[in-house]
C-alpha positions in Angstrom: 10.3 13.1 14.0 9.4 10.5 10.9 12.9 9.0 11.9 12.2 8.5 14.8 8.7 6.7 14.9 10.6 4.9 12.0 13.1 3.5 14.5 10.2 3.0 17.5 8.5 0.9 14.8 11.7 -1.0 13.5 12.5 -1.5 17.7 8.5 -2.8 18.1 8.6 -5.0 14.9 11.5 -6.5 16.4 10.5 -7.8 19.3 7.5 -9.0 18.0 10.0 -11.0 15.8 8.4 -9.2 12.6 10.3 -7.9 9.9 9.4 -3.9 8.5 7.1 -5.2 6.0 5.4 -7.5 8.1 4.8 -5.0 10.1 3.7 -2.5 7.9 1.3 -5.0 6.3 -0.1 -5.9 9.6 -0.7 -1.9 10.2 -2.4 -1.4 6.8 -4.5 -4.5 7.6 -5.7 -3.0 10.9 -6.4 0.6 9.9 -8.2 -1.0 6.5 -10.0 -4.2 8.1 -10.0 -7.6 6.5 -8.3 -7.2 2.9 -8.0 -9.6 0.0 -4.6 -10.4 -0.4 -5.0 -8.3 -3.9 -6.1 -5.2 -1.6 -3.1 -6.1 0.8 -0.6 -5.9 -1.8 -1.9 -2.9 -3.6 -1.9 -0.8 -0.6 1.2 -1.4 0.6 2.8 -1.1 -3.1 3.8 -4.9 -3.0 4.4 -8.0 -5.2 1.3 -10.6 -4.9 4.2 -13.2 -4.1 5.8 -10.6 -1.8 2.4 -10.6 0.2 1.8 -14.3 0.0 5.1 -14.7 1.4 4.0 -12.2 4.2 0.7 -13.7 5.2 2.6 -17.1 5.3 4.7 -15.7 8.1 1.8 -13.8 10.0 -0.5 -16.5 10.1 2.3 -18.9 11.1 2.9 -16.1 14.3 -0.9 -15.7 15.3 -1.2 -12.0 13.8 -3.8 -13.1 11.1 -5.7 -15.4 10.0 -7.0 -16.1 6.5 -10.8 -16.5 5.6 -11.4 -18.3 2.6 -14.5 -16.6 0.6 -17.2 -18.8 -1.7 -16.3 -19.1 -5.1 -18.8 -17.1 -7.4 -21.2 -19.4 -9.0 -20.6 -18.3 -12.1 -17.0 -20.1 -12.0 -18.5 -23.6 -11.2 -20.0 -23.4 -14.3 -18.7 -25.2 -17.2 -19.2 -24.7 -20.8 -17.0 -27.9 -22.0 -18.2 -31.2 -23.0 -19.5 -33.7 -20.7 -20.7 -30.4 -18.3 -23.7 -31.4 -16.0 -26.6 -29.0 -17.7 -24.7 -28.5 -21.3 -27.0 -28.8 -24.4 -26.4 -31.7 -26.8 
């Protein structure tokens, strides 16, 4: 039976024009709901670059789309000379 739904997939992916890892990342991203990249690649037992390389190709077919978060505060900061609020 695995072998099977492994083939239906592989068949599926296919004429979506997606590749078995795009396709699995692209499963794991709708069971899980919207995943840092970090998540994404953790989940499905990937290289960072592997993913990046993954997302490129998703986005680029309409299958995601990437949300950029705020950066924290805390790393606009800056402790280094000429930083706006430093002491002298």
């Amino acid at each position: 039976m695995s072998i099977q739904l492994s083939l239906l997939n592989h068949q599926v992916g296919a004429r979506a024009g997606l590749n078995d890892a795009d396709l699995d990342c692209l499963d794991l991203v709708a069971r899980h709901g919207p995943l840092s990249p970090s998540a994404l690649a953790q989940r499905a037992a990937l290289h960072p670059a592997t993913i990046t390389g993954i997302l490129d190709r998703l986005e680029r077919g309409g299958w995601v789309a990437r949300r950029t978060r705020p950066v924290p505060t805390a790393a606009l900061s800056s402790s280094g000379p000429g930083a706006t609020g430093t002491r002298s």
